[in-house]
VEXFIGU-804480 format. One line per 3 residues: number of its first residue (from 1); for each residue x, y, z of N, C-alpha, C. Coordinates in steps of 0.05 Angstrom, whole numbers. Layout:
! VEXFIGU-804480
NUM) X/Y/Z/X/Y/Z/X/Y/Z ~ ...
! end
This chain:
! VEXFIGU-804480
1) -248/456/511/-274/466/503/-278/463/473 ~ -309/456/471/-314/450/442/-312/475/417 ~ -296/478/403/-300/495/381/-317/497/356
4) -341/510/354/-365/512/335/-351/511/313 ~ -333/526/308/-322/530/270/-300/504/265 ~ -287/503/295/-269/470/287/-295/442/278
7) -314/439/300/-338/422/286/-350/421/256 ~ -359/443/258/-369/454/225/-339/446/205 ~ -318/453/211/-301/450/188/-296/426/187
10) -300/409/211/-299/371/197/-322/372/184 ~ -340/376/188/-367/362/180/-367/376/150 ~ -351/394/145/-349/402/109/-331/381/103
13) -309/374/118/-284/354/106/-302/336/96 ~ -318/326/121/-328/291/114/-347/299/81 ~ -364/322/95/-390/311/72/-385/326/46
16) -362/347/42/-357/358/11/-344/344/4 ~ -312/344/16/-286/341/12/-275/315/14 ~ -292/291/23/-282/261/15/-267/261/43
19) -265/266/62/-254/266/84/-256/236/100 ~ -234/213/93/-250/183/110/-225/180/125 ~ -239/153/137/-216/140/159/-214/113/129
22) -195/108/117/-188/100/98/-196/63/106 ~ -189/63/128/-182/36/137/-174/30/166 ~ -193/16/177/-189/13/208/-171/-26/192
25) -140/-25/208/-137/-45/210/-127/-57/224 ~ -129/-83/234/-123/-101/256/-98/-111/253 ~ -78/-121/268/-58/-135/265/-52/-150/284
28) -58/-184/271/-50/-205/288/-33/-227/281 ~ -18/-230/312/12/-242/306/-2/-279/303 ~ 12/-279/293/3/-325/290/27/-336/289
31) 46/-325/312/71/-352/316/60/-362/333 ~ 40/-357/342/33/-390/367/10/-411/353 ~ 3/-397/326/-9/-410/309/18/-443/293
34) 43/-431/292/54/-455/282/55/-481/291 ~ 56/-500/269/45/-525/274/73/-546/261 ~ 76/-568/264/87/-587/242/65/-597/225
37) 42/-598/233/15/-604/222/6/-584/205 ~ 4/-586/181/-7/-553/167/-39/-542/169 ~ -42/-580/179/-78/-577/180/-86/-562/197
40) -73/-578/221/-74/-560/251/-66/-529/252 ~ -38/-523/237/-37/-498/237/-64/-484/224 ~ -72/-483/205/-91/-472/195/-116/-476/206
43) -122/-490/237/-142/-484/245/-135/-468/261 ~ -116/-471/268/-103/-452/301/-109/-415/289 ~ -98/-419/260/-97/-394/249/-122/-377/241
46) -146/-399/239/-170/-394/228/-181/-386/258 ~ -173/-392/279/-194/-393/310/-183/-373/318 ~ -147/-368/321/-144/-339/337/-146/-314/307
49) -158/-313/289/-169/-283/274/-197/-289/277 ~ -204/-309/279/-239/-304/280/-238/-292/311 ~ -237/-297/334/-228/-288/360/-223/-262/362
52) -207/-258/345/-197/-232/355/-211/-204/337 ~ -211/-217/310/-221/-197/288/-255/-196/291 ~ -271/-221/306/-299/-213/293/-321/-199/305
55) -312/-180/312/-332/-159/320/-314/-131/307 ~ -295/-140/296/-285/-112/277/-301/-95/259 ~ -308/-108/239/-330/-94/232/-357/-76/240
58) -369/-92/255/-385/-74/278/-385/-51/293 ~ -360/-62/299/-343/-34/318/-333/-5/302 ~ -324/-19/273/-325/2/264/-353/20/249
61) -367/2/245/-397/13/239/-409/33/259 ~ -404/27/281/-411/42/308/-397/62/310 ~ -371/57/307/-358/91/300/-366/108/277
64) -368/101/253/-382/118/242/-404/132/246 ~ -420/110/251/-446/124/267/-452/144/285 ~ -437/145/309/-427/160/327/-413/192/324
67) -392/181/305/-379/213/300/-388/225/269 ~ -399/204/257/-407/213/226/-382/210/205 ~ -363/190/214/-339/187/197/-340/180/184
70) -341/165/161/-335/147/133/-314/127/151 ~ -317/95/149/-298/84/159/-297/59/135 ~ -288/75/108/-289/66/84/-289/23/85
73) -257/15/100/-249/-9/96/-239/-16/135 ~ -243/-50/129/-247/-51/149/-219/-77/150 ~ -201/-80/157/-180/-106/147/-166/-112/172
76) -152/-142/171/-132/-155/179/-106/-152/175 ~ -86/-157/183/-59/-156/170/-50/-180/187 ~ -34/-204/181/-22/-225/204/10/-216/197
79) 19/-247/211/50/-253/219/54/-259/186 ~ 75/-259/174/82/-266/143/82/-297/143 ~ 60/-308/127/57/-329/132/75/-352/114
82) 98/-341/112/123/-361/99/137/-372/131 ~ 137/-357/146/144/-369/184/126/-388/194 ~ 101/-389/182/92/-417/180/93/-437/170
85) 99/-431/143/102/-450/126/134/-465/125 ~ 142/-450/140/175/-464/152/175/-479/171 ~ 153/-477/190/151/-504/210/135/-522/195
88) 111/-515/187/98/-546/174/93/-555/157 ~ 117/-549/135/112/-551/104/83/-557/87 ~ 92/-564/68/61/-574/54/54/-552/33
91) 29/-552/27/21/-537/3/11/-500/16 ~ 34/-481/9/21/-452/29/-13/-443/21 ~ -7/-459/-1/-38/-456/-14/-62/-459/7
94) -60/-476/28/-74/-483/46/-78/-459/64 ~ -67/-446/68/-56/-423/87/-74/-402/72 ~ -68/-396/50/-88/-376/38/-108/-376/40
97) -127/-413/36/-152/-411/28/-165/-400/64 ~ -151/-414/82/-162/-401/105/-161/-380/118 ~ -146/-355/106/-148/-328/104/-169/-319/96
100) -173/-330/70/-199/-318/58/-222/-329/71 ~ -228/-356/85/-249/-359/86/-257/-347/113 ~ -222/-338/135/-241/-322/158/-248/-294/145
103) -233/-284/130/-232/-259/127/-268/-257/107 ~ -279/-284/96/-305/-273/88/-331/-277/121 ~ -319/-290/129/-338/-296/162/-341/-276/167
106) -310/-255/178/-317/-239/192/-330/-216/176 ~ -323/-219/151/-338/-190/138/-325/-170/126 ~ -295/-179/131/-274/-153/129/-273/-154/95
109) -251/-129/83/-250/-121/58/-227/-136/48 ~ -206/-140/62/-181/-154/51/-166/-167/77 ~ -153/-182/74/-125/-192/92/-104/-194/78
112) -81/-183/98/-55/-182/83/-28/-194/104 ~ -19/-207/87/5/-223/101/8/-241/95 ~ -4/-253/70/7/-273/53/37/-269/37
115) 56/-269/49/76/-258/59/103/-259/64 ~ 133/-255/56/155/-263/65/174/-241/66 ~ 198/-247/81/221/-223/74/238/-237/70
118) 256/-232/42/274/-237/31/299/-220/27 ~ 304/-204/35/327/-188/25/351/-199/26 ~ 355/-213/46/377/-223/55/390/-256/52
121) 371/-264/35/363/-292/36/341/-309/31 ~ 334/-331/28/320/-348/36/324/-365/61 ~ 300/-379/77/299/-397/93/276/-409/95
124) 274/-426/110/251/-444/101/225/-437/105 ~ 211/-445/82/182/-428/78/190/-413/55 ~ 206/-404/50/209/-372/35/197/-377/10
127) 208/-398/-14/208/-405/-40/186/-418/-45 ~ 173/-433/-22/144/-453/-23/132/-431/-15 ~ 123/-404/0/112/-390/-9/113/-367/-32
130) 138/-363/-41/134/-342/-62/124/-361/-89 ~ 132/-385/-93/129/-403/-112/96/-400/-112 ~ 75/-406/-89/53/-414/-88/33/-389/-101
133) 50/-357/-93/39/-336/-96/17/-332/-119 ~ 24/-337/-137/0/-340/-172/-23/-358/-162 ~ -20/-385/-143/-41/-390/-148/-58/-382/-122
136) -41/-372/-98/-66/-365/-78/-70/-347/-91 ~ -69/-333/-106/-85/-301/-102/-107/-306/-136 ~ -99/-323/-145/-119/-339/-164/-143/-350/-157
139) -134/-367/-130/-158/-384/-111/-170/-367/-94 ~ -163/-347/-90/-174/-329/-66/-188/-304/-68 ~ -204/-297/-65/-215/-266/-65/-199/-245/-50
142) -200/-240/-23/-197/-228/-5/-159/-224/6 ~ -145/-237/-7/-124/-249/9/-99/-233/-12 ~ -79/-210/6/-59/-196/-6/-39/-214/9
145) -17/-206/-16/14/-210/-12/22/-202/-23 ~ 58/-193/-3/79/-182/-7/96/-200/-3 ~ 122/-186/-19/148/-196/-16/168/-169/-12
148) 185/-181/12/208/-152/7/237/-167/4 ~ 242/-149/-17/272/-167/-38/295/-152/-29 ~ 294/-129/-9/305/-105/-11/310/-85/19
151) 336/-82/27/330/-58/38/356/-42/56 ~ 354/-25/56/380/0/68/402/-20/73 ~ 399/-35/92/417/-51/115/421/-77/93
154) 401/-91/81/417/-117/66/421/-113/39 ~ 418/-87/24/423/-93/-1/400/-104/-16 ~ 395/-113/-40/384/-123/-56/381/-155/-66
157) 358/-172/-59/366/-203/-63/365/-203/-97 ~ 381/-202/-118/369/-204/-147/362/-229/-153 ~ 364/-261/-140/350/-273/-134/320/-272/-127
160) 316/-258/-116/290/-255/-111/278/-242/-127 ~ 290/-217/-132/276/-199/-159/273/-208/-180 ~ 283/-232/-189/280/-250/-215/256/-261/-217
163) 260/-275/-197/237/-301/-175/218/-281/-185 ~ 208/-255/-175/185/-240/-173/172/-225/-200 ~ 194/-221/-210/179/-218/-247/167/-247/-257
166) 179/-261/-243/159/-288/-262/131/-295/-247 ~ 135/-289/-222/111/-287/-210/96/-269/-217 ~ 100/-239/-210/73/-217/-224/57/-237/-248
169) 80/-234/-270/69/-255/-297/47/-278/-302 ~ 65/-290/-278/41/-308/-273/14/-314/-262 ~ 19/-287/-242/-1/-282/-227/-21/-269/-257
172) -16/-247/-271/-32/-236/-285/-47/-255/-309 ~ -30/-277/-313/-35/-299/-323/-57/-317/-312 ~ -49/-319/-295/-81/-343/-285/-104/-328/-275
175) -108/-303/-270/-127/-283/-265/-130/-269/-291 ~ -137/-274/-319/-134/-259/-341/-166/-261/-345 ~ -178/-277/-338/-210/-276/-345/-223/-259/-323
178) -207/-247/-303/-214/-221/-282/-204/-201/-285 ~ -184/-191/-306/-182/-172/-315/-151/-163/-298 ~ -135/-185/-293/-113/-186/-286/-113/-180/-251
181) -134/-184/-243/-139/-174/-214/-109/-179/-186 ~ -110/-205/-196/-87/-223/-181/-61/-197/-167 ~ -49/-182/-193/-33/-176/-186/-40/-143/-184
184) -70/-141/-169/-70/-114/-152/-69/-118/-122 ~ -59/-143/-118/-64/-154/-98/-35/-167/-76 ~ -23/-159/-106/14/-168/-100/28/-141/-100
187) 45/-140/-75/66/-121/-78/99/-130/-69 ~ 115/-119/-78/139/-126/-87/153/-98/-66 ~ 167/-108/-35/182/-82/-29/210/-85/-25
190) 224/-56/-22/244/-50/-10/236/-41/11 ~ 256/-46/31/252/-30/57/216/-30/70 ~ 208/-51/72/174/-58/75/174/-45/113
193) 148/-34/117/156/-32/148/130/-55/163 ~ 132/-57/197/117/-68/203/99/-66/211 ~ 88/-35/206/55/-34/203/42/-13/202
196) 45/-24/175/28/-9/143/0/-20/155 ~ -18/3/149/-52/-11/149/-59/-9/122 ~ -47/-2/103/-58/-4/80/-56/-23/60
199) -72/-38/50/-71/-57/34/-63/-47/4 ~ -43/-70/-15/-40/-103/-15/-13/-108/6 ~ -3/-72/18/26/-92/27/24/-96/60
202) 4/-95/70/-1/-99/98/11/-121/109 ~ 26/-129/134/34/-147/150/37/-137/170 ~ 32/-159/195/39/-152/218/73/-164/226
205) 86/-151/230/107/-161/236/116/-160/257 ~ 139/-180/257/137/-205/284/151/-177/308 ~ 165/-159/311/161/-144/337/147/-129/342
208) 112/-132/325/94/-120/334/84/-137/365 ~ 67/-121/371/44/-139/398/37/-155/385 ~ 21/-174/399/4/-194/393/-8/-188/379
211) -29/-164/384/-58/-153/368/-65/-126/376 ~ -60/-115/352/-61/-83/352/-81/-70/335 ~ -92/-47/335/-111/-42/318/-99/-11/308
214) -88/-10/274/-73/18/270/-100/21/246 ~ -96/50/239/-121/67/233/-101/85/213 ~ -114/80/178/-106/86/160/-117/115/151
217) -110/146/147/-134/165/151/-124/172/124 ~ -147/179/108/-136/205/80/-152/223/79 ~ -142/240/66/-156/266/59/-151/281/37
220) -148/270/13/-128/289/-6/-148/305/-20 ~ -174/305/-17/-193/323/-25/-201/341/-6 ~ -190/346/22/-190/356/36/-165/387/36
223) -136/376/26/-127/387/25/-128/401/-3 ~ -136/392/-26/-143/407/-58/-160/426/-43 ~ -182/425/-28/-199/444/-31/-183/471/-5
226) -167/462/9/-149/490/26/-134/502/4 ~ -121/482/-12/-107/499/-27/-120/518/-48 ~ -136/507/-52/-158/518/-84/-175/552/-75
229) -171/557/-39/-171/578/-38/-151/597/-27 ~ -131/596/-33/-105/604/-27/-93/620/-49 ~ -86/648/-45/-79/670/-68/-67/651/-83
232) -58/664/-106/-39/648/-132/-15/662/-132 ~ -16/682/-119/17/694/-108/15/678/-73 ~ 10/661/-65/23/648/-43/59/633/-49
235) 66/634/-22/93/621/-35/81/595/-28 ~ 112/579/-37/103/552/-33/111/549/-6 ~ 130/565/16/130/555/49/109/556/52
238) 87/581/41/66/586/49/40/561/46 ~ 50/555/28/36/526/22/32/498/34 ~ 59/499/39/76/480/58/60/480/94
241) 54/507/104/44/520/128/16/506/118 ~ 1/503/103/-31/501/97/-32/473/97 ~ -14/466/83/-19/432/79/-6/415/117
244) 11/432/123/12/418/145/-11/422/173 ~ -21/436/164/-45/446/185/-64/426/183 ~ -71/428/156/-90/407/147/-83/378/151
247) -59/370/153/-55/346/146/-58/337/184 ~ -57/353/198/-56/365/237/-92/357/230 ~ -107/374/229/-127/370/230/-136/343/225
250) -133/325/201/-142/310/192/-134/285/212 ~ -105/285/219/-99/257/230/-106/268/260 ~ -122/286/279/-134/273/303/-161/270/297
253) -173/272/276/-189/254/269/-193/220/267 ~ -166/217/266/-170/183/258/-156/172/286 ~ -135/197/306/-140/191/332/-160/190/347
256) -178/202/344/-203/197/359/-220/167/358 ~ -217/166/330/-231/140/312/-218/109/323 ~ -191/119/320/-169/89/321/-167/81/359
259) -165/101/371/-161/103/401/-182/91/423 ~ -215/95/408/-236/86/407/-242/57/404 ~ -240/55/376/-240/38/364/-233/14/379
262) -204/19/389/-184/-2/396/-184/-7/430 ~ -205/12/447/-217/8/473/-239/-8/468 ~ -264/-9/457/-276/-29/454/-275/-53/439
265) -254/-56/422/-231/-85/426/-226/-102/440 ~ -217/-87/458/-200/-91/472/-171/-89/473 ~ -165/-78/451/-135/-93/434/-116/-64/437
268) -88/-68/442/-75/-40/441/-74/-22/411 ~ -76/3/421/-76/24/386/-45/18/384 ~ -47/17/357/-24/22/337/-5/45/334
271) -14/54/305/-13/72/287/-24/84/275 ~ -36/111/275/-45/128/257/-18/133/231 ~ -35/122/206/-22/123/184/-37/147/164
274) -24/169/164/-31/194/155/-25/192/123 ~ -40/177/99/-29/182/78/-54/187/55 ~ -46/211/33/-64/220/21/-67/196/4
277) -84/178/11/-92/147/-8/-114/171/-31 ~ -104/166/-49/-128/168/-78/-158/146/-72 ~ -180/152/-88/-194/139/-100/-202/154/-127
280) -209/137/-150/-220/148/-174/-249/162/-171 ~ -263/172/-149/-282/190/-145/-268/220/-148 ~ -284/229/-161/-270/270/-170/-273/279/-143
283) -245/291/-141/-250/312/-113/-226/292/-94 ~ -223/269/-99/-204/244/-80/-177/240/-88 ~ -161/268/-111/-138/257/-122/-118/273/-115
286) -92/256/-112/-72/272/-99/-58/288/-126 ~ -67/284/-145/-49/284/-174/-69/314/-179 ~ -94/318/-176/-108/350/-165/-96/368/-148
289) -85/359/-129/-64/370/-108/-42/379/-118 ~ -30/361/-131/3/375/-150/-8/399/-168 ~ -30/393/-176/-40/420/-196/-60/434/-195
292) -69/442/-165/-73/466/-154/-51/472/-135 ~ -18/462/-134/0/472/-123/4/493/-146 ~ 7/487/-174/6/502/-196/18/492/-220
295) 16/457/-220/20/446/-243/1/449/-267 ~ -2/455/-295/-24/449/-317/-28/423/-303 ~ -16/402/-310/-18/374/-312/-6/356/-295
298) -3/338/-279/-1/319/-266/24/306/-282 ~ 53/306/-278/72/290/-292/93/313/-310 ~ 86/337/-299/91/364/-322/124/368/-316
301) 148/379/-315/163/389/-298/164/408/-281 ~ 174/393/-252/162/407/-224/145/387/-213 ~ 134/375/-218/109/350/-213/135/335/-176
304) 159/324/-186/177/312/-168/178/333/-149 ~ 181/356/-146/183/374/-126/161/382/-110 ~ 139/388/-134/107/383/-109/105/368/-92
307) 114/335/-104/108/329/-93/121/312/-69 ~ 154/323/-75/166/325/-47/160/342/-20 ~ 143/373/-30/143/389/-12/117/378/0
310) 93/364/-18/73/357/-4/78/332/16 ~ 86/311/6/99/289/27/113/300/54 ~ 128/319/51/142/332/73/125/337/97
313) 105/357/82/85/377/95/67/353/108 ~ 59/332/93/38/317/104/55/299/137 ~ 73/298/127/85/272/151/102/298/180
316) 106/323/169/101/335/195/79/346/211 ~ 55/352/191/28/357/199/21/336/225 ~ 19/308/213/12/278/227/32/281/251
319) 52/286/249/68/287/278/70/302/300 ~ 59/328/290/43/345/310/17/336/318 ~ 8/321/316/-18/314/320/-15/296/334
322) -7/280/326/-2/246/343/26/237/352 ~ 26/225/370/55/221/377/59/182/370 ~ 35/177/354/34/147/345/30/147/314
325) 48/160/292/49/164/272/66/140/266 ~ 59/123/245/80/109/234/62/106/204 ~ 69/73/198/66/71/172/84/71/155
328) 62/88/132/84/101/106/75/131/108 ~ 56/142/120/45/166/127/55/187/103 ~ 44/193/83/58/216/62/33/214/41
331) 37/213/28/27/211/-4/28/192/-26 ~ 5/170/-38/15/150/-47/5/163/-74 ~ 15/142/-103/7/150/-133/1/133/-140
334) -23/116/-131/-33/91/-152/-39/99/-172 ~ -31/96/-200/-59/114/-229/-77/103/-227 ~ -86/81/-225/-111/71/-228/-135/72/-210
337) -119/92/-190/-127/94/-162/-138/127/-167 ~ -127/144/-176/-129/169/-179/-136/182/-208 ~ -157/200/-216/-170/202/-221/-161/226/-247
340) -137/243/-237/-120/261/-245/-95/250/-251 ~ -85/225/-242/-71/208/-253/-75/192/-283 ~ -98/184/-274/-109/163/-297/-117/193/-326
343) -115/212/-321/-114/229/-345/-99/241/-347 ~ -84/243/-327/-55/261/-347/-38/234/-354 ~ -45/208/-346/-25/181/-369/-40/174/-394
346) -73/181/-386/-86/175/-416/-68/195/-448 ~ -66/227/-430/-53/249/-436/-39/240/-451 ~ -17/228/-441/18/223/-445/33/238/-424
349) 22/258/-409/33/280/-393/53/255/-371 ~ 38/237/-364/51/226/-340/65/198/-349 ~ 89/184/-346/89/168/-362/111/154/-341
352) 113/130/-344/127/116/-323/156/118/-320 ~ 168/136/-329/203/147/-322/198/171/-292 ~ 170/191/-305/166/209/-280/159/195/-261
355) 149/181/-266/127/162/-239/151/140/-228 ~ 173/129/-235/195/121/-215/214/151/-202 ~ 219/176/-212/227/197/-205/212/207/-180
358) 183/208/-183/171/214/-158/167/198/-135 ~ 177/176/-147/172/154/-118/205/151/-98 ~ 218/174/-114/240/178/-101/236/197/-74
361) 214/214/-71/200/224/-62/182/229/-41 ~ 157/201/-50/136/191/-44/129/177/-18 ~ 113/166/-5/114/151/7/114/116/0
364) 110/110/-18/116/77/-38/125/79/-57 ~ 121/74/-83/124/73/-103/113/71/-134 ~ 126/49/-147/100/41/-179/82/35/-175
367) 63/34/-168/36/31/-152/15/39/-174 ~ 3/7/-175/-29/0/-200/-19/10/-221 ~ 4/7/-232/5/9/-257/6/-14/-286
370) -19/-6/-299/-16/-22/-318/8/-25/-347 ~ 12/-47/-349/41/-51/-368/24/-68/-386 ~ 44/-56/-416/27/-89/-434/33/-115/-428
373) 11/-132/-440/1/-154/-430/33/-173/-442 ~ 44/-169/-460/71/-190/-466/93/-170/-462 ~ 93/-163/-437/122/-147/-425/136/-167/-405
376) 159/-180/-412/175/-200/-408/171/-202/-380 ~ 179/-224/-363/184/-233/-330/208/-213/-328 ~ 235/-215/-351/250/-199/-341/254/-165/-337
379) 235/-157/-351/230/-133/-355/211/-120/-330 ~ 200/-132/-324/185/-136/-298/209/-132/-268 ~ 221/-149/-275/244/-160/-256/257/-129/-251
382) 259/-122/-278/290/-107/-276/269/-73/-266 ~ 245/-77/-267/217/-57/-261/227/-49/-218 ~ 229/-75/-212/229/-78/-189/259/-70/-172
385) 282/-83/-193/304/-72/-182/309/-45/-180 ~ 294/-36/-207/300/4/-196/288/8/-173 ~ 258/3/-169/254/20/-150/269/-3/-124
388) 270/-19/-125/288/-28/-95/313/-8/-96 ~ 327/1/-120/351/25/-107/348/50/-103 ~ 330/53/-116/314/74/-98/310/79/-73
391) 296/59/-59/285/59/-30/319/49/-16 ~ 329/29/-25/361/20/-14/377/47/-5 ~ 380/54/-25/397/80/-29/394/110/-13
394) 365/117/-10/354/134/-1/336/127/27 ~ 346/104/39/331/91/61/299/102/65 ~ 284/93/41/260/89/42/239/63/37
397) 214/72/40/205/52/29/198/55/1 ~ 202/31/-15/196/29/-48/187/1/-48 ~ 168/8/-77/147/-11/-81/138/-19/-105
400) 132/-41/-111/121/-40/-148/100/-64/-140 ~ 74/-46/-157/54/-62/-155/44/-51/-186 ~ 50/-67/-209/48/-67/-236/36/-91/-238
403) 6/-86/-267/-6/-100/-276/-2/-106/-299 ~ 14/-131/-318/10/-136/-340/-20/-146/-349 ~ -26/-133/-368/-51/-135/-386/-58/-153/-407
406) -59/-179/-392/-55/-201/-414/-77/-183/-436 ~ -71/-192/-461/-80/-189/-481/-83/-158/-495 ~ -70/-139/-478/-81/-118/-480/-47/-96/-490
409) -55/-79/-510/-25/-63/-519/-29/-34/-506 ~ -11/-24/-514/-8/6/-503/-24/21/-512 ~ -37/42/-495/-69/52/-504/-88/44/-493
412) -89/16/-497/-112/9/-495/-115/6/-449 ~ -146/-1/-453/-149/3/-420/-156/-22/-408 ~ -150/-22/-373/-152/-40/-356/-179/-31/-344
415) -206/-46/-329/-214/-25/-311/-231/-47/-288 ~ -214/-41/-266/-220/-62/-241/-245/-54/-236 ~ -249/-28/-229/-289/-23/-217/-275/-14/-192
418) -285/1/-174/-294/6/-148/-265/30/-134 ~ -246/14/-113/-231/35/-107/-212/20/-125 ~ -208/10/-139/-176/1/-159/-179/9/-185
421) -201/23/-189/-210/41/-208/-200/24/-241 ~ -189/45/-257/-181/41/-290/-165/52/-294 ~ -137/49/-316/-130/64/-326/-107/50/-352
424) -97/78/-372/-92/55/-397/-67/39/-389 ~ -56/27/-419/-32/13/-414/-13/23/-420 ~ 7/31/-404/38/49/-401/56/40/-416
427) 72/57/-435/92/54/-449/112/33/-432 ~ 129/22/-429/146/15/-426/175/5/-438 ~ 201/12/-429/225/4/-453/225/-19/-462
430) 235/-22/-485/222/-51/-485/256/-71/-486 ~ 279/-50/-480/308/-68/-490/307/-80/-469 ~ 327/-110/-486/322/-131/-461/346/-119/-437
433) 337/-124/-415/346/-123/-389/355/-161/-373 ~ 350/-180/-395/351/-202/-385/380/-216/-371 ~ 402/-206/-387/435/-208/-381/441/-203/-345
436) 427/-180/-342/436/-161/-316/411/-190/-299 ~ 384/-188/-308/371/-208/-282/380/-233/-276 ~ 390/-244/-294/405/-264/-295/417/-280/-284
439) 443/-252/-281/462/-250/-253/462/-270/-239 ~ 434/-254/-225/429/-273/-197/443/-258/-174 ~ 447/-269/-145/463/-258/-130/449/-233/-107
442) 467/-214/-106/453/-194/-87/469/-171/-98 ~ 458/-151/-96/463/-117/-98/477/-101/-73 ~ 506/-107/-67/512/-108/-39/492/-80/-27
445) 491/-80/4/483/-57/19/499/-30/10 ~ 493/-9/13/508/15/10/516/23/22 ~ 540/40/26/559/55/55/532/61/70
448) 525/76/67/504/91/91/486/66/96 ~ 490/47/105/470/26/115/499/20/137 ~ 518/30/143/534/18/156/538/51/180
451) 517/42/194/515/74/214/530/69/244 ~ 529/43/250/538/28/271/563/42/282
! end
């Protein structure tokens, strides 16, 4: 039976509190897309997402309509398209441009799976796509990639992590008259899973179905405003009890949405991915959340413990609710994304030593952070190996999605527009780290990756 005050209290989520379905996204597999032909592959690849994805959009328009949801972004995720590029060599460049050009047909916001996993190695495809990475995302609007260098079970490729500071670089390099865009668009993981709906690190990976449709939900202005009326002598279990209710409430919301959604598809549901995504709109920041737990400032000490107990609270909330939780489901910290972020680093309050401490935490990691514009490939490199031991070590996922600022010093600001928002440029150490990237090699696995 319908509950009057449960109705009424969505319809405050949606229309005060920023309450959306973050991202309805699709995920389709393209190993029957491989070719020896790269031409041919890339049509095969261009016919089964137009097929499958183009009435995505629509469908989700109609849900909104229907329940009154916000169904902010609408995206793709494929197979990592370096498993293509190992059967039919050639330029991966080709591969990208036809990402983007279904992903502008059908209408969607992004596609992601420009794509490889490395932790353990290279094989073929791997280096002709990470190599190509600067210039698809140069040539392309619409089109994310990841790399994962990293994880519990293989250890660390530092090979790869090398490889990948010169790429960010370069990427920020040939996108410098866009304001470094390229590399909001690149992410760098440990421990990556197979399906994330959230973009830049989205992929469908290969023991997913064919074609699935998982449903990205946030609410982090949802939960600021439960807490903002909650005594100031509450404990923090007590806190813990509020945020998981809420975080219950919010994700059968995006079951209703995703479950729907993915019946008139046709296509099987996924995942409901329960994570408080920021946007730079006031009222949308998870970094407000840490400080109406009862931080002054966003980055303060205590900031790592909020925001362990909130990640906690959020990913058992989602599991009472749904028995199709996956993802990264917790709490992400883009600054440039968040709104309370991007001022407590203008501050100095938050500064990039706390911000790898909390991603010990978190659900990702260094995420939209701007670096100055002449901060070395290796410094970059050695950016990425922390948080890969991070996520290694603590069998999570970790992530670095850092923007060097061509031309731009510390202080001064980056500012993308829309949901990738602005924010300044972050101190960073500046001693060289180049000896240790050097190396080369791998970061063996750690005892606890050996559970067998």
């Amino acid at each position: 039976m319908l509950n009057t005050s449960d109705i009424m209290e969505t319809i405050t989520m949606i229309q005060d509190e920023n309450l959306d379905i973050r991202t309805l996204t699709m995920g389709i597999s393209l190993v029957d897309c491989a070719d020896s032909d790269i031409d041919k592959s890339c049509q095969k690849v261009y016919d089964k997402i137009y097929s499958h994805a183009k009435d995505l959009v629509k469908t989700g328009e109609f849900i909104e309509k229907k329940y009154g949801i916000p169904i902010v972004n609408k995206r793709v995720s494929v197979t990592p398209i370096a498993l293509l590029c190992g059967v039919s060599g050639g330029d991966p460049v080709k591969y990208a441009k036809t990402l983007d050009k279904v992903a502008h047909d059908i209408g969607i916001n992004f596609i992601g799976g420009y794509s490889t996993l490395v932790q353990k190695g290279f094989s073929a495809g791997d280096r002709e796509l990470i190599e190509s990475i600067p210039r698809a995302l140069a040539e392309t609007e619409l089109v994310c990639s990841s790399v994962n260098v990293g994880s519990t079970k293989a250890g660390i490729n530092m090979d790869a992590v090398k490889i990948m500071g010169q790429k960010v670089r370069e990427t920020a390099e040939l996108t410098k008259d866009r304001q470094c865009i390229g590399d909001a668009k690149l992410v760098v993981f440990c421990n990556a899973v197979e399906d994330n709906p959230f973009m830049a690190g989205a992929f469908h990976g290969v023991s997913e179905a064919d074609c699935v449709l998982s449903v990205g939900v946030s609410g982090p202005g949802v939960v600021r405003s439960v807490l903002s009326k909650m005594p100031a002598d509450a404990t923090m279990n007590e806190v813990a009890e509020v945020i998981k209710k809420t975080a219950f409430k919010i994700t059968r919301v995006g079951q209703l949405a995703g479950t729907e959604a993915a019946e008139m598809l046709g296509v099987k549901f996924g995942i409901i991915d329960l994570s408080l995504a920021p946007t730079p709109a006031v009222g949308d920041s998870v970094a407000h959340i840490l400080e109406e737990i009862g931080l002054e400032q966003c980055g303060a000490h205590g900031t790592t413990a909020a925001l362990a107990m909130l990640n906690d609270a959020v990913k058992k909330g989602g599991l009472m609710a749904s028995s199709s939780v996956g993802g990264l489901s917790g709490a992400f910290i883009p600054v440039t994304e968040d709104a309370g972020m991007i001022d407590a680093a203008r501050a100095g309050t938050l500064s990039i030593e706390k911000l790898e401490a909390m991603t010990a935490v978190c659900s990702v990691g260094l995420d939209m952070i701007v670096i100055p514009g002449d901060t070395t490939a290796e410094v970059i490199s050695a950016i990425i190996a922390d948080e890969g031991a991070i996520g290694m070590v603590n069998s999570k996922t970790t992530a670095v999605r850092v923007i060097p600022a061509i031309g731009l010093e510390e202080g001064e600001e980056l500012d993308f527009g829309g949901l990738l928002g602005s924010g300044p440029v972050m101190k960073l150490r500046t001693k060289s780290p180049a000896k240790m990237i050097n190396r080369g090699g791998r970061i063996p696995a750690p005892l606890q990756s050996l559970k067998n």
